[in-house]
C-alpha positions as CSV (number, residue, x, y, z in Angstrom):
1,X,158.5,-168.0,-187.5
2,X,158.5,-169.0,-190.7
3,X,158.6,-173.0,-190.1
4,X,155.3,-172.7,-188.1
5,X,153.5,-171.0,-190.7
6,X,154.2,-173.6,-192.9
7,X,153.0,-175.7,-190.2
8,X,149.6,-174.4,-189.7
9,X,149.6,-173.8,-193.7
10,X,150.0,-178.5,-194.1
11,X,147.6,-178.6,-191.1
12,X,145.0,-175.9,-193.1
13,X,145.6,-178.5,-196.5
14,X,144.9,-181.8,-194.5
15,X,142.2,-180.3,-192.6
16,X,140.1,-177.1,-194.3
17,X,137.1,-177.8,-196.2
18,X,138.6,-175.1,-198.3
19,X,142.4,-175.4,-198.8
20,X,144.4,-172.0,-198.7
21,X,145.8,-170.5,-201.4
22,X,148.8,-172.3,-203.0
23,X,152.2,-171.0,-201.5
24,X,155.9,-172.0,-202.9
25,X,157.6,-171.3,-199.4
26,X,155.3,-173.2,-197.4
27,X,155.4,-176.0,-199.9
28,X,158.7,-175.8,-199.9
29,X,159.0,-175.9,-196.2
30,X,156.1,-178.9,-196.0
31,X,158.6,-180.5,-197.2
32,X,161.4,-180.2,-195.0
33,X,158.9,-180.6,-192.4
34,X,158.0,-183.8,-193.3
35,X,161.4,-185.1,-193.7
36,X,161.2,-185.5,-197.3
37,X,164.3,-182.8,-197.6
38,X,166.8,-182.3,-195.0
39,X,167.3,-178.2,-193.7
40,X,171.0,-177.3,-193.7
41,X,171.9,-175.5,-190.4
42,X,174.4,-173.0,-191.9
43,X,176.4,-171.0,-189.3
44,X,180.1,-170.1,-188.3
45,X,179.8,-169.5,-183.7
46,X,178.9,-172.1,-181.5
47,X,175.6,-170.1,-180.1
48,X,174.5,-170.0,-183.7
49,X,175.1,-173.5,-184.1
50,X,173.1,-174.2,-181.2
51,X,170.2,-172.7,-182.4
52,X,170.1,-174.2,-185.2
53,X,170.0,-177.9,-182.7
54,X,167.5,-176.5,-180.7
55,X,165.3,-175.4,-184.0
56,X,165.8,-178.5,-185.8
57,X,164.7,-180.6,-182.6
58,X,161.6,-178.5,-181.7
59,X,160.5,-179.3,-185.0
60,X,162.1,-182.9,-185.5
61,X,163.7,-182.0,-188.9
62,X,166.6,-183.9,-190.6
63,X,169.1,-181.4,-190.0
64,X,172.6,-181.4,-191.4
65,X,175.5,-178.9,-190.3
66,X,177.9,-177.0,-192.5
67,X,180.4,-174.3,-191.8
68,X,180.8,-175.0,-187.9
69,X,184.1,-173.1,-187.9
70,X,183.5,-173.9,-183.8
71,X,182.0,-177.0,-184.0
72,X,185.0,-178.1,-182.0
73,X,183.5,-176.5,-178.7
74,X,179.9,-177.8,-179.1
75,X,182.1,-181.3,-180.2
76,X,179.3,-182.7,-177.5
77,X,175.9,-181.3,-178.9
78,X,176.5,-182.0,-182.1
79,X,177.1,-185.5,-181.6
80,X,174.2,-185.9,-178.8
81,X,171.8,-184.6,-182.1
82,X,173.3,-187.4,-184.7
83,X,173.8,-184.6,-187.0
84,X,176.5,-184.5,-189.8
85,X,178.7,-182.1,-190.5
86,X,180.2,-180.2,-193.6
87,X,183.5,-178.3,-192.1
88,X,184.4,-175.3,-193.7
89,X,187.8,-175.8,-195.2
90,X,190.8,-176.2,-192.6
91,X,192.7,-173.5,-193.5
92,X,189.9,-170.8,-193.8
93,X,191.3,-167.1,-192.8
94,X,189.8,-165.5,-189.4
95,X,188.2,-162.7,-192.2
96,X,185.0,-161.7,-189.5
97,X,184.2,-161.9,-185.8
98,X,182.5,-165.6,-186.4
99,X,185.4,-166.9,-187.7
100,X,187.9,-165.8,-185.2
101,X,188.0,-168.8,-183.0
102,X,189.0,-171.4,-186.6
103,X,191.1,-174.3,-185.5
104,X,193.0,-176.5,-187.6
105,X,192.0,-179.3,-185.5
106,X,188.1,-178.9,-185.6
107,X,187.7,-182.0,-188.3
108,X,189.9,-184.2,-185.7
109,X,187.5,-183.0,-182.8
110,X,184.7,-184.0,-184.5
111,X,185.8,-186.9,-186.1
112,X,186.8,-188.3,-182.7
113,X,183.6,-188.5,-181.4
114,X,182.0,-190.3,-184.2
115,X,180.4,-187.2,-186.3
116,X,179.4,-188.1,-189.5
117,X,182.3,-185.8,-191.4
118,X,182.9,-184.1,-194.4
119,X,185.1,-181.1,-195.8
120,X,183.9,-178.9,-198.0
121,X,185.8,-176.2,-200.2
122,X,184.8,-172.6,-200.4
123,X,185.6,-169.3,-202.4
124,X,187.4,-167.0,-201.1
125,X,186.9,-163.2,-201.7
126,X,189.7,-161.5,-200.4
127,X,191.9,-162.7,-203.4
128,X,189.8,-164.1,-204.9
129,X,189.8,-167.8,-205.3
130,X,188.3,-171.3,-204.7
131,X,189.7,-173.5,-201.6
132,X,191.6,-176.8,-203.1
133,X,189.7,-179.7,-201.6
134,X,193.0,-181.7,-200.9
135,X,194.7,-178.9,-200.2
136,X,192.1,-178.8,-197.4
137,X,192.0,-182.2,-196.2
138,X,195.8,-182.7,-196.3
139,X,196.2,-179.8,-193.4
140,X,193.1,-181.4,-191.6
141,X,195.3,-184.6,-191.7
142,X,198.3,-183.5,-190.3
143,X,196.4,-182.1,-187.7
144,X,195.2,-184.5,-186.1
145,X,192.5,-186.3,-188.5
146,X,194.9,-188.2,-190.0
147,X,195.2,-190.5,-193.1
148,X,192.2,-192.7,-193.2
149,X,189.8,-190.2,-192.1
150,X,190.8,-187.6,-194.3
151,X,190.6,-189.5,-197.0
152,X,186.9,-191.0,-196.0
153,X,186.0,-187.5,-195.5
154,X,186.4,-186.2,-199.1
155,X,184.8,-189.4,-200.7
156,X,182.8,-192.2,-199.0
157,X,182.2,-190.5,-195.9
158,X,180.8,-187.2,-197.9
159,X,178.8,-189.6,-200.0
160,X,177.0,-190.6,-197.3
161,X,175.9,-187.4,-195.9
162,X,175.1,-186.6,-199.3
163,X,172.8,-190.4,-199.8
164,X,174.6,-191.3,-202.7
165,X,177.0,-194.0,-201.6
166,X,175.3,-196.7,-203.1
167,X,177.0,-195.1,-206.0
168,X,179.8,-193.5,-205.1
169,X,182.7,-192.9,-202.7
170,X,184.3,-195.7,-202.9
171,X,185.3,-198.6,-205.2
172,X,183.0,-201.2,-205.7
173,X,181.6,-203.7,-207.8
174,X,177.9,-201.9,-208.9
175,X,179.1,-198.3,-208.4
176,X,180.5,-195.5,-210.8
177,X,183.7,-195.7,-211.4
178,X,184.8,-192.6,-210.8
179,X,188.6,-192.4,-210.4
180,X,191.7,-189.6,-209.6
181,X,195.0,-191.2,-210.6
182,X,198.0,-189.5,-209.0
183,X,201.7,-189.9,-210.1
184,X,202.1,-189.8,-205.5
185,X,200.5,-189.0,-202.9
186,X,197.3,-187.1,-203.2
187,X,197.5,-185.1,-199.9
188,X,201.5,-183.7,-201.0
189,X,201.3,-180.3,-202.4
190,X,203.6,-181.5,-205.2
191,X,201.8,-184.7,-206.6
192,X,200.0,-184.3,-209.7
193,X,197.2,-185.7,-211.3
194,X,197.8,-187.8,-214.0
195,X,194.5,-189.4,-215.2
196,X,190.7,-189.1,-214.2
197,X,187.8,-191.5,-215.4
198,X,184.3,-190.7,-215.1
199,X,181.6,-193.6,-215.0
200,X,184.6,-196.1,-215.9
């Protein structure tokens, strides 16, 4: 396992007269195991998922989730572990056995029982292209996440899993002003975007 070699490799730095050889991975890993970087627990099926829980407790990391195409049927566990979660986009295709079980609800389910929430957007190789992220939120909307959340879920509530809402997500006095004007609604197929402003 390569998350207790890097544990026995910090133990060898802190403790051996004579420090082991230097090793990227383990460095790397030192970190996560000390909570200085989070691990992202990347998986499609719900007994995957749960492995990644179980891994990420064993060795108290700061996990975050992303994918969780069934995140809907461990709605439970991931909210008993306080871990947040990056959904795959909404209307993903059923392309391989661990996506086969996709619902277009699985935002809503999570969202519902408090789940720190984001959706992400993803290429697509089949024809090949890149997932529209309101495209993606918009169906997650209508079904069953609704208005407010969606719209949390593609900027302040993203921010926040990400750590940078102090400057961004939303609009306040002391953050980048960041703005998407539409000439309608953002989350209709058919609105268009008419200006954008980076930094103000």
């Amino acid at each position: 396992n390569v998350l207790n070699s890097a544990r026995s490799y910090s133990r060898k730095k802190e403790m051996a007269k004579e420090p082991p050889p230097p090793s990227l991975k383990n460095d790397a890993l030192e970190l996560v195991l000390r909570k200085k970087m989070p691990v992202i627990l990347s998986a499609h099926r719900a007994d995957d998922l749960m492995t990644g829980l179980r891994i990420a407790e064993e060795f108290d990391l700061q996990a975050l989730v992303t994918l969780a195409t069934e995140g809907y049927l461990i709605a439970d566990k991931l909210q008993a572990a306080k871990v947040p979660v990056i959904v795959h986009p909404t209307m993903q295709r059923p392309s391989s056995p661990e996506t086969f079980n996709g619902h277009l609800g699985n935002a809503m389910f999570l969202a519902d029982r408090k789940i720190p929430l984001a959706i992400c957007t993803a290429f697509e190789g089949y024809v090949p292209k890149t997932r529209v992220l309101r495209y993606e939120a918009a169906m997650a909307m209508v079904n069953g996440l609704g208005y407010e959340r969606a719209l949390r879920a593609v900027t302040l509530d993203a921010a926040k899993i990400l750590g940078i809402d102090d400057r961004f997500g939303s609009l306040e006095a002391g953050k980048d002003a960041d703005l998407v004007l539409y000439d309608g609604d953002p989350f209709e197929h058919a609105t268009h975007v008419t200006h954008t402003s980076i930094a103000g």
